[in-house]
N, C-alpha and C positions, 0 to 999 in steps of 0.2 A: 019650478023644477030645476030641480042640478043637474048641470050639465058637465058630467065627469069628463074629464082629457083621459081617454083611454091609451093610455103611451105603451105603446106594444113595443115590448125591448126584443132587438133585431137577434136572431141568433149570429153570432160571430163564426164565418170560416174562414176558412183558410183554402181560397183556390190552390193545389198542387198541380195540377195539368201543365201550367207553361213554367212552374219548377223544372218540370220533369224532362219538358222538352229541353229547358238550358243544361241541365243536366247530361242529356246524351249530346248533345253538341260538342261536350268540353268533352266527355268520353270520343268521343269520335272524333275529336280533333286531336287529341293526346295520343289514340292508338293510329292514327296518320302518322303523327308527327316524329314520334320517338323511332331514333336509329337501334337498330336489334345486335345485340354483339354477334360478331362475326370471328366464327373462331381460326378463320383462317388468318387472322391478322393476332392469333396470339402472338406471344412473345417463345419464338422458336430459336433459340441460339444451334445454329446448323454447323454440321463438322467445316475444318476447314482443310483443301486441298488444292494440291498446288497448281495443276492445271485443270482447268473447270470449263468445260465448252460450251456457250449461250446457247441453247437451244429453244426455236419459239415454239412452243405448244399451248395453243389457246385452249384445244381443246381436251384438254391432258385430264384425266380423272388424278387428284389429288390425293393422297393417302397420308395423313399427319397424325404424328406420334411424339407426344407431347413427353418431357424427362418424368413422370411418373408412368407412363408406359400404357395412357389410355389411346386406343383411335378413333379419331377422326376422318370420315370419310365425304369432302364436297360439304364441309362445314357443319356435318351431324356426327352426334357422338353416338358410336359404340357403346352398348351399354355393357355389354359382355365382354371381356378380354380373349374368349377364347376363340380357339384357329375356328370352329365351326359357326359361328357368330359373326368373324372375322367376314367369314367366306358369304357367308348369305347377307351381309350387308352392302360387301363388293356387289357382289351381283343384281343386287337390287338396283343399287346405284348406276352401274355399266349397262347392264339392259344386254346385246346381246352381241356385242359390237368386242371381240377380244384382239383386236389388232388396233386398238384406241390407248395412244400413247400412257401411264401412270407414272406420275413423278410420284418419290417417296419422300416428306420432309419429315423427319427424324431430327430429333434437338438434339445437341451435342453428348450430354447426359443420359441419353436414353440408355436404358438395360439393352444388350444387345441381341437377346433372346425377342426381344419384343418387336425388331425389326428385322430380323429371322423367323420369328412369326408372320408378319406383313407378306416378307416374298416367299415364304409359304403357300400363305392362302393363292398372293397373284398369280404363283405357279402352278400349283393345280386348277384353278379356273383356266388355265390357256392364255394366260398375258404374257408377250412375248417383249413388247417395247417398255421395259424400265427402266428409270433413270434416279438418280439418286441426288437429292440437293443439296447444293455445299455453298460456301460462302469461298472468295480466292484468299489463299495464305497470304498473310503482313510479311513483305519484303525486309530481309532482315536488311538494316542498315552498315552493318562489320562486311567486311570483303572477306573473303572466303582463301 
């Protein structure tokens, strides 16, 4: 009698389960890790003037307008330019609190219309403490 060697050829896989697990790891370690742009550290060149008074306001709602004339409010952007947009985005943001200090940072370049828009909208919500951000004027060196 023959005695056949029955060689049963294995199917071939491929475990993917502890892929998958390294896989959300590195996901989830990447979406920890990475710092998110902050638009408040754009690059804002602010008008300059000659006396500029340090004011500390920690708690200041921010309002930035960048030289092509988009807002920014508290690090979101405005998606819409206009005053009524303007106005319900403040608001969302301030909550209900209208005696809550707003600094305006306005780039040097900005359209002027577009920051006449700004204390537009502040005005009609009832913002009464604005202040405006400047950088101090380069001391000329000639004597006067």
């Amino acid at each position: 009698m023959r005695i056949a060697t029955s060689r049963r050829e294995d199917d071939f896989e491929i475990n993917v389960i502890s892929l998958i697990d390294v896989l959300l790891t590195l996901l989830m370690f990447f979406v920890l890790t990475t710092t998110f742009v902050q638009h408040s550290r754009m690059q804002v060149t602010l008008p300059q003037a000659e006396n500029s008074e340090q004011t500390e306001q920690h708690e200041a709602l921010v309002v930035l307008i960048d030289r092509d004339g988009r807002y920014y409010i508290d690090n979101n952007e405005v998606l819409n330019p206009g005053l009524d947009a303007l106005k319900e985005a403040i608001a969302r943001f301030a909550g209900d609190d209208r005696e809550r200090p707003v600094t305006l940072r306005a780039d040097a370049l900005t359209p002027h219309q577009a920051v006449v828009t700004a204390m537009d909208a502040l005005g009609a919500l009832g913002f009464t403490r604005l202040s405006i951000a400047t950088t101090p004027q380069a001391q000329a060196t000639g004597a006067k």
